[in-house]
NUVORO-999820 format. One record per residue (C-alpha): residue in one letter; y negated, z negated, x. Coordinates in steps of 0.5 Angstrom, whole numbers. Each point is the difference from the previous one (the first is absolute). Layout:
<segus>
segu r: A&py: Y&pz: Z&px: X
...
</segus>
This chain:
<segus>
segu r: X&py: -108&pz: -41&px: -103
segu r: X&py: 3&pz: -3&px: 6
segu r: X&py: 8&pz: 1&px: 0
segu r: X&py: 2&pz: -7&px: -1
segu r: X&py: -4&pz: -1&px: -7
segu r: X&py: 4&pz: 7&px: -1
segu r: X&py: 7&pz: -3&px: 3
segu r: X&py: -1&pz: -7&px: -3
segu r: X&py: -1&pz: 3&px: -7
segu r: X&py: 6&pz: 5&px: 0
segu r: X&py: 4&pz: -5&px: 2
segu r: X&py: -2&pz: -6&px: -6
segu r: X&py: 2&pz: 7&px: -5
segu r: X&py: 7&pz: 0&px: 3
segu r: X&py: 1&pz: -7&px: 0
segu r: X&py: -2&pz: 0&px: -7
segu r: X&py: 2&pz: 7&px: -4
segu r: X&py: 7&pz: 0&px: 1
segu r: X&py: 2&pz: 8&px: -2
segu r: X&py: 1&pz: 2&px: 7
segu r: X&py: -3&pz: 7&px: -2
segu r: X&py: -6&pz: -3&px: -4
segu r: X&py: -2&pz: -5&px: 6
segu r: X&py: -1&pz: 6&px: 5
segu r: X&py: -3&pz: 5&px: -5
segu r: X&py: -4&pz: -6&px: -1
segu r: X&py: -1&pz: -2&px: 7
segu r: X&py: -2&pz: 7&px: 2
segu r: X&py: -6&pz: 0&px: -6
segu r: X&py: -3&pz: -7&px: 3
segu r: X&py: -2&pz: 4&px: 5
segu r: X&py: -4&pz: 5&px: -4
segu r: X&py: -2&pz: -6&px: -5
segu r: X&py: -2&pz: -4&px: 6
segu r: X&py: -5&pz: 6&px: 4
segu r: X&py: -4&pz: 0&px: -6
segu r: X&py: -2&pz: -6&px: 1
segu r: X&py: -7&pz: -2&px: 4
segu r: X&py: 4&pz: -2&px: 6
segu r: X&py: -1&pz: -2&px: 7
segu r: X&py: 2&pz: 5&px: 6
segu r: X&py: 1&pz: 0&px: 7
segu r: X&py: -3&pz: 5&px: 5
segu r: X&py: 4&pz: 5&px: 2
segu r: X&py: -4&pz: 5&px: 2
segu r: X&py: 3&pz: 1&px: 7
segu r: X&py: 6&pz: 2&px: -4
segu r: X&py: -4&pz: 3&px: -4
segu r: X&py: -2&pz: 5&px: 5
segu r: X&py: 5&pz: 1&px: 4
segu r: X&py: -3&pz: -4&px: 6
segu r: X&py: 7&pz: -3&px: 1
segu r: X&py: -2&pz: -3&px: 7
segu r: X&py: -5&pz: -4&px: -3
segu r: X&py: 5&pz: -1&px: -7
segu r: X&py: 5&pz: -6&px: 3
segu r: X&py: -5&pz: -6&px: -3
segu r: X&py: 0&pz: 3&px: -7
segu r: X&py: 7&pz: 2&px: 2
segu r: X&py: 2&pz: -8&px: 1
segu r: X&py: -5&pz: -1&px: -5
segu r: X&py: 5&pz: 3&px: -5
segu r: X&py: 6&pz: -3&px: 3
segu r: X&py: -2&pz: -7&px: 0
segu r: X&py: -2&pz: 2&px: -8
segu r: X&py: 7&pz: 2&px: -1
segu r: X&py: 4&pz: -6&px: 3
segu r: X&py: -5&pz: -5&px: -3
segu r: X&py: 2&pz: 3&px: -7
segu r: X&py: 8&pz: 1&px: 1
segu r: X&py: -1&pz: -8&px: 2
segu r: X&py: -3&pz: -2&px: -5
segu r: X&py: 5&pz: 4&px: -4
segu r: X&py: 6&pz: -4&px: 3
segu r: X&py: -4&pz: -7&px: -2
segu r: X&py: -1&pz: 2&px: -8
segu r: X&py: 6&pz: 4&px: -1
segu r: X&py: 6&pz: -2&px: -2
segu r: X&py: 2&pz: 6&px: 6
segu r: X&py: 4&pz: 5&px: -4
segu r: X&py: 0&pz: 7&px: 2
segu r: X&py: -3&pz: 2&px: -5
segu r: X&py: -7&pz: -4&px: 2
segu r: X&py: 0&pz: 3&px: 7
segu r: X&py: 1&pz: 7&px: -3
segu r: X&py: -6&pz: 0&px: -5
segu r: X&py: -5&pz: -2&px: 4
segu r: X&py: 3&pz: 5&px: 6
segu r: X&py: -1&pz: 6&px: -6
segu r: X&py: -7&pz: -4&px: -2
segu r: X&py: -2&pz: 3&px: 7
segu r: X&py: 2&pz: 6&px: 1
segu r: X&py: -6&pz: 4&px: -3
segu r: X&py: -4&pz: -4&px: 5
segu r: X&py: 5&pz: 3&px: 5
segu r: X&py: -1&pz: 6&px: -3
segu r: X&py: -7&pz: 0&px: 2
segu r: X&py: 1&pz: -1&px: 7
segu r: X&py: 6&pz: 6&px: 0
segu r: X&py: -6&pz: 4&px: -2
segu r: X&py: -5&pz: -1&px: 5
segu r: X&py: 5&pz: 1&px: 5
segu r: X&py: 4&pz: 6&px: -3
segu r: X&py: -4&pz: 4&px: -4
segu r: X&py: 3&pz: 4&px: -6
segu r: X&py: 0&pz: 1&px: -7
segu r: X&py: 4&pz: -5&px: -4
segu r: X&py: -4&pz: -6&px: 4
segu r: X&py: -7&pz: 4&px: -1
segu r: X&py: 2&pz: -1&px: -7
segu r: X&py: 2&pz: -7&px: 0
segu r: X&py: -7&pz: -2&px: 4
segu r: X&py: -4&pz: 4&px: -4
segu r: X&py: 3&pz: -4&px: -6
segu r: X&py: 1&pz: -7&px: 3
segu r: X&py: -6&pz: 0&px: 4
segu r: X&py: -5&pz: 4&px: -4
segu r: X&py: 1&pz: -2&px: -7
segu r: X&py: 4&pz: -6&px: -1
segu r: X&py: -4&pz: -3&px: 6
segu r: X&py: -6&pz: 1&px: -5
segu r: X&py: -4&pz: -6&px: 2
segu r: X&py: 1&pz: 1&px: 7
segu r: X&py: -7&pz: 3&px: 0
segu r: X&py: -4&pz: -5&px: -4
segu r: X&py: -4&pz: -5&px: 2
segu r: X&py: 4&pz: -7&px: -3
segu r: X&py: -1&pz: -6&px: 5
segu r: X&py: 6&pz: -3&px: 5
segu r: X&py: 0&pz: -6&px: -5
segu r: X&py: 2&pz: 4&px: -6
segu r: X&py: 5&pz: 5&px: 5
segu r: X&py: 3&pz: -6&px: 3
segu r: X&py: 1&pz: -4&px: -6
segu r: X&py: 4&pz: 6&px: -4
segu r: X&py: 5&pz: -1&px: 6
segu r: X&py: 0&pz: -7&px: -1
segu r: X&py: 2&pz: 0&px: -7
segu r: X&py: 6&pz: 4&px: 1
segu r: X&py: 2&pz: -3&px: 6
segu r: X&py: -1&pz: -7&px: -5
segu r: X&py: 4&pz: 5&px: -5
segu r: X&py: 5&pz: 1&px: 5
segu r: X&py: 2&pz: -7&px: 2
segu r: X&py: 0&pz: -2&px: -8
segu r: X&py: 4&pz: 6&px: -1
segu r: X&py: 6&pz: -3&px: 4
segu r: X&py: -1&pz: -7&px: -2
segu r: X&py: 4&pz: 4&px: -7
</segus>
């Protein structure tokens, strides 16, 4: 799932759930939950290869996904904290991943195998970019109703 689906959703938790522990627990879980989904992906091969001399496309990639979604956030919300902390947790298993590909070591191997192995389960199967994209789209949708609470 793309980062801004994942950030925008983390953040409606923390506008809308207001124990401030629960909201980040929350937010933290939404990225699992939101993985399982069929989902669309962007290419990260390069990075995923460690040919870092050819990464900085999917590297700025990334960075413009972030920024959208951090805008996005700061037109929705109400800008408290706490929306910005969930949906900076929310990421953090993706940025795990990342941490993995460049500094190998147990407990990161361990959250990639969980996190892309078993909870992106569906990563594999053939489901069509229309059903993908039409699940990020319901909860960006989700999203945006959420906030409007």
């Amino acid at each position: 799932m793309i980062l801004l689906v994942h950030l925008l959703f983390a953040a409606a938790i923390g506008s809308v759930v207001k124990n401030i522990p629960l909201a980040i627990i929350l937010a933290i879980l939404s990225h699992y939950l939101l993985d399982i989904l069929p989902h669309v992906e962007y290419n990260i091969e390069n990075i995923e290869k460690k040919q870092w001399e050819k990464s900085l496309p999917q590297f700025a990639k990334v960075l413009l996904d972030f920024c959208v979604g951090i805008l996005l956030i700061l037109i929705l919300s109400n800008n408290q904290p706490i929306v910005y902390l969930c949906a900076i947790l929310a990421i953090a298993p993706d940025g795990l991943s990342v941490l993995n590909i460049m500094f190998e070591n147990k407990f990161l191997q361990a959250h990639s195998r969980i996190h892309q192995g078993k909870i992106h389960f569906l990563k594999h199967k053939k489901i069509s970019k229309f059903w993908r994209s039409t699940s990020q789209i319901a909860v960006i949708l989700l999203s945006i109703f959420l906030f409007k609470l």
